[in-house]
C-alpha positions as CSV (number, residue, x, y, z in Angstrom):
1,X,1.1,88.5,135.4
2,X,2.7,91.5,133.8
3,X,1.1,94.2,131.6
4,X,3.4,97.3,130.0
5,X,2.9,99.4,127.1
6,X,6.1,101.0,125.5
7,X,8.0,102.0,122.2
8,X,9.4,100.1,119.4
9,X,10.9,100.8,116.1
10,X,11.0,98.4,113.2
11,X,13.5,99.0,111.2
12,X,13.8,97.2,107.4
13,X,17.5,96.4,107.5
14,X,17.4,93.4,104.4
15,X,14.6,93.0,101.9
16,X,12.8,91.0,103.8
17,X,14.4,91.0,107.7
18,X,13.4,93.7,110.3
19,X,15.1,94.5,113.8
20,X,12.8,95.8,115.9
21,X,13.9,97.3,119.5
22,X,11.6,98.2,122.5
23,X,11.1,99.5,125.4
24,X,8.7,99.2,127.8
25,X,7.3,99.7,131.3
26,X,4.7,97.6,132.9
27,X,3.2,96.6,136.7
28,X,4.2,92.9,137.7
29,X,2.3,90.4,139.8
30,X,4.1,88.0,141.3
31,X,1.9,85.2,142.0
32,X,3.7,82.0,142.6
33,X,6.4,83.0,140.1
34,X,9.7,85.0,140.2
35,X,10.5,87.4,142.5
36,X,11.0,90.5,140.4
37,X,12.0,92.7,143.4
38,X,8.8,94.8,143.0
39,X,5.5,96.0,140.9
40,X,6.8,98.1,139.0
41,X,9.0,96.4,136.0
42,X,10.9,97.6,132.4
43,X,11.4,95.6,129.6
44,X,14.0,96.3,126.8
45,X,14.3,93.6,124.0
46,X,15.4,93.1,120.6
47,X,13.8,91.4,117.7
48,X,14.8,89.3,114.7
49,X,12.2,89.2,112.0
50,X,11.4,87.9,108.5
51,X,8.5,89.1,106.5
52,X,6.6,85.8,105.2
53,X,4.2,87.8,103.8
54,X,3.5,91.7,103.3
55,X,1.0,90.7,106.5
56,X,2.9,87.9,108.6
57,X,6.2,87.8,110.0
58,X,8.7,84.9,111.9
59,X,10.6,85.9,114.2
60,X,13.3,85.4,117.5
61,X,13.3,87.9,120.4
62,X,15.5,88.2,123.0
63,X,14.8,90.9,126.2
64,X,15.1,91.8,129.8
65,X,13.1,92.7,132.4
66,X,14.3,94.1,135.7
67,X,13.3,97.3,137.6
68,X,16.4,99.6,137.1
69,X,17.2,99.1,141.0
70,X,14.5,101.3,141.9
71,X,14.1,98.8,145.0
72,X,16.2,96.7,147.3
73,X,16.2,93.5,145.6
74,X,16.4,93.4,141.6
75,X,17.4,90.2,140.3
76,X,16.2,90.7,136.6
77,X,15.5,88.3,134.1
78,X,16.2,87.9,130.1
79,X,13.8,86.0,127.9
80,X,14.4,83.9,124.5
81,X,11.3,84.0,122.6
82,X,10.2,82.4,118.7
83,X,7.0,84.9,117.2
84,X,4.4,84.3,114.9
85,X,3.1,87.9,114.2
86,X,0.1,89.0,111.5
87,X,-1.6,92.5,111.1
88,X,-5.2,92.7,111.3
């Protein structure tokens, strides 16, 4: 389980194709999952998006989440992700 809440910026770099980069910070529970070295976790990523619509995007993301060494063991780990976004 992991929650975080952070900053991104999406940024229209081709008609219809944003790149949006975050950051966050967020508490992790391990569970029977990963060993993440700790609770407390930051995630930076980066974000390939096409507008379908004005309201609906596709999109790939790629990002890591490690805790910046603040504790003994910090083996990190990166993420490939596919998005379907929409505002409401």
């Amino acid at each position: 389980l992991y929650g975080y809440g952070g900053m991104l910026y999406d940024w229209n770099i081709y008609n219809k194709f944003f790149l949006v980069p975050s950051f966050a910070v967020g508490l992790y529970h391990q569970g029977d999952s990963v060993d993440l070295g700790g609770v407390l976790e930051f995630r930076s990523r980066l974000e390939l998006d096409y507008a379908i619509t004005q309201n609906t995007r596709f999109g790939v993301a790629i990002s890591h989440k490690s805790n910046a060494s603040i504790y003994d063991h910090n083996p990190g780990t990166e993420e490939l992700t596919a998005l379907y976004s929409f505002q409401f």
